[in-house]
Short mmCIF file of the C-alpha atoms (twelve columns), coordinates in Angstrom:
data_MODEL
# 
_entry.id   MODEL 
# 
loop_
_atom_site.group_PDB 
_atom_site.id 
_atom_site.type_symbol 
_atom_site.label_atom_id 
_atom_site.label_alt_id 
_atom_site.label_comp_id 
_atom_site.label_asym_id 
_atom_site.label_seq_id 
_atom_site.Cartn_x 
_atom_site.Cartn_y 
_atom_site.Cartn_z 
_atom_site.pdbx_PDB_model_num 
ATOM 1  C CA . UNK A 1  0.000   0.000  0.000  1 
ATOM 2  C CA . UNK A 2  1.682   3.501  -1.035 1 
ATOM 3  C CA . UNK A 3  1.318   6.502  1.294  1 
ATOM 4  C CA . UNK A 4  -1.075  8.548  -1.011 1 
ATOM 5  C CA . UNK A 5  -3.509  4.976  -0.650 1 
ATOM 6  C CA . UNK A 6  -3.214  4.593  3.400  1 
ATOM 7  C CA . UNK A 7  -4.315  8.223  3.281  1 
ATOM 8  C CA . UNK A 8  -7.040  8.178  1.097  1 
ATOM 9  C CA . UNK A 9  -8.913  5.137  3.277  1 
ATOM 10 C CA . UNK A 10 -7.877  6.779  6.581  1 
ATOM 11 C CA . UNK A 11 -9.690  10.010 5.638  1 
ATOM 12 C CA . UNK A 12 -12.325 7.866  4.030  1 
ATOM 13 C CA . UNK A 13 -12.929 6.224  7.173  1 
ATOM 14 C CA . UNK A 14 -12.424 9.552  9.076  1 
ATOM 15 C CA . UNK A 15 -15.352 10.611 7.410  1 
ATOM 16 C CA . UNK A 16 -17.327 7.499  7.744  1 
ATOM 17 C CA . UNK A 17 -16.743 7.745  11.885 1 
ATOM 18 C CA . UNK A 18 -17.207 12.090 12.048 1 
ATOM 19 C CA . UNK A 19 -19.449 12.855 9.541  1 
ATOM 20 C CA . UNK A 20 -19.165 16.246 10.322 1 
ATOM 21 C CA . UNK A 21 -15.404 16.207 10.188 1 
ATOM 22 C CA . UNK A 22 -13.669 18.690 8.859  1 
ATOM 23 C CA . UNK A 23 -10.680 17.532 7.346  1 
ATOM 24 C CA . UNK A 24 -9.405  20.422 5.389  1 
ATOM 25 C CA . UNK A 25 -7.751  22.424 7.782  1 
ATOM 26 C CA . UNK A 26 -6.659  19.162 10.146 1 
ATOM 27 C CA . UNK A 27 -2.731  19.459 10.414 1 
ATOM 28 C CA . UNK A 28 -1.095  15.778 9.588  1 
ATOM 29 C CA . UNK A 29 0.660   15.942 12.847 1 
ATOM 30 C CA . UNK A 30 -3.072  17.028 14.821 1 
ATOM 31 C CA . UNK A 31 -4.094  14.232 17.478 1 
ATOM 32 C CA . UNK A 32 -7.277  12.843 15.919 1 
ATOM 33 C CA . UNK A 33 -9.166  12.400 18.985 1 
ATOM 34 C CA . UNK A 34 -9.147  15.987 20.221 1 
ATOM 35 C CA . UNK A 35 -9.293  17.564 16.746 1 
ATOM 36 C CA . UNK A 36 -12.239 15.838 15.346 1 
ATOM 37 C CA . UNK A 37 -14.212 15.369 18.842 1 
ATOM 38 C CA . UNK A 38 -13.875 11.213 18.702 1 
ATOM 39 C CA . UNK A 39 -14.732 9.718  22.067 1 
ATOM 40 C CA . UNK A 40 -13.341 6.327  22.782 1 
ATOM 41 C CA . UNK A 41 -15.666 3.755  20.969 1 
ATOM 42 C CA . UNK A 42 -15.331 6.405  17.698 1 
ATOM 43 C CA . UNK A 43 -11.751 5.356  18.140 1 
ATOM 44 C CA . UNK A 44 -12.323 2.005  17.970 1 
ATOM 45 C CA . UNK A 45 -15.124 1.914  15.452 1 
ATOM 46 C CA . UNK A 46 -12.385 3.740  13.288 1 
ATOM 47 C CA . UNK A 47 -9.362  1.442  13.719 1 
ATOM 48 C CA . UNK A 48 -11.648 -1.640 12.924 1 
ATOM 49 C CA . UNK A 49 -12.829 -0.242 9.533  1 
ATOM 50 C CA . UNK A 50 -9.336  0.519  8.406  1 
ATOM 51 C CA . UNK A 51 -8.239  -2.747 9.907  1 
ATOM 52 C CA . UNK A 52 -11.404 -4.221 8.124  1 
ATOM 53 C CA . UNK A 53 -11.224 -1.947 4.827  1 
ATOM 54 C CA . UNK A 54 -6.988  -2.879 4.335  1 
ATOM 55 C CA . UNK A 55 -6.815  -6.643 5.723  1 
ATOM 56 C CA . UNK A 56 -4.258  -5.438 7.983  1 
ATOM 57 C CA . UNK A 57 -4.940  -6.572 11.849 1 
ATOM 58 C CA . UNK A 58 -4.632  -3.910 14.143 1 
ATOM 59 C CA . UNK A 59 -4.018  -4.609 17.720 1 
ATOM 60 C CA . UNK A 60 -5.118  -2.393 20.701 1 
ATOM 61 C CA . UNK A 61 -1.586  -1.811 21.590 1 
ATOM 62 C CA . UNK A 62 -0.821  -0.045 18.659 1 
ATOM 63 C CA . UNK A 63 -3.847  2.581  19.030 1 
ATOM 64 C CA . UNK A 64 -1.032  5.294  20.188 1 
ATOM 65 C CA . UNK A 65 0.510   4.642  16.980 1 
ATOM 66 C CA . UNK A 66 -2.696  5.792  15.000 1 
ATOM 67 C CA . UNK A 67 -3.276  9.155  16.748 1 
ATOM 68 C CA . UNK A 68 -2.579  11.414 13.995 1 
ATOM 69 C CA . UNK A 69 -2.723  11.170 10.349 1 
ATOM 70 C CA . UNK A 70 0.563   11.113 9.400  1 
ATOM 71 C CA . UNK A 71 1.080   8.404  11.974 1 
ATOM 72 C CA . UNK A 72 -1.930  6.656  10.780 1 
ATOM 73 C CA . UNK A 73 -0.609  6.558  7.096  1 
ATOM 74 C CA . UNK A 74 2.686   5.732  8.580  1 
ATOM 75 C CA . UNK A 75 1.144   2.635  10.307 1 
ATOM 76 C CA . UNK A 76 -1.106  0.949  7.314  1 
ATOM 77 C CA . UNK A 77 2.193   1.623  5.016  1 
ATOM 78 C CA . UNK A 78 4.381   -0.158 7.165  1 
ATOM 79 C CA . UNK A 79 2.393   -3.195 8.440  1 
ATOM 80 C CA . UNK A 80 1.031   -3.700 4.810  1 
ATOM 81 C CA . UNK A 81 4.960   -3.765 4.156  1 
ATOM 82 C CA . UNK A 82 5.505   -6.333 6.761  1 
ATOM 83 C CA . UNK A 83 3.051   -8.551 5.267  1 
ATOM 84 C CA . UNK A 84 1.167   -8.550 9.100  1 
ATOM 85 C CA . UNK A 85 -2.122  -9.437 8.458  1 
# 
């Protein structure tokens, strides 16, 4: 998966999880929860869709590692690298 893909189905699924987000002004380095409002269970509605929308497994520990976008996109690239699934 390149960068430019991760980053397309994390804001996808952004969107899916905050409607109402807005996404154009959101700095790559922002922290996801506070910027876009998600409580807890937003959180972890969006981690399974990306985990469900790239194949990729996603545990709980590596939440902290998905708290911004850049971090997000950072994440999907490298475990799809790995070949975790």
């Amino acid at each position: 998966m390149t960068p430019e893909q991760s980053r397309e189905i994390v804001v996808a699924e952004l969107l899916r999880v905050g409607p109402d987000a807005e996404m154009d002004g959101l700095a790559p380095d922002t922290d996801l929860r506070s910027a876009l409002e998600l409580d807890s269970l937003d959180f972890q509605n969006l981690v399974a869709n990306l985990s469900r929308r790239t194949g990729l497994r996603i545990e709980e520990e590596d939440y902290e590692q998905m708290s911004t976008l850049d971090r997000c996109v950072s994440f999907l690239v490298g475990r799809s690298q790995q070949g975790h699934s």
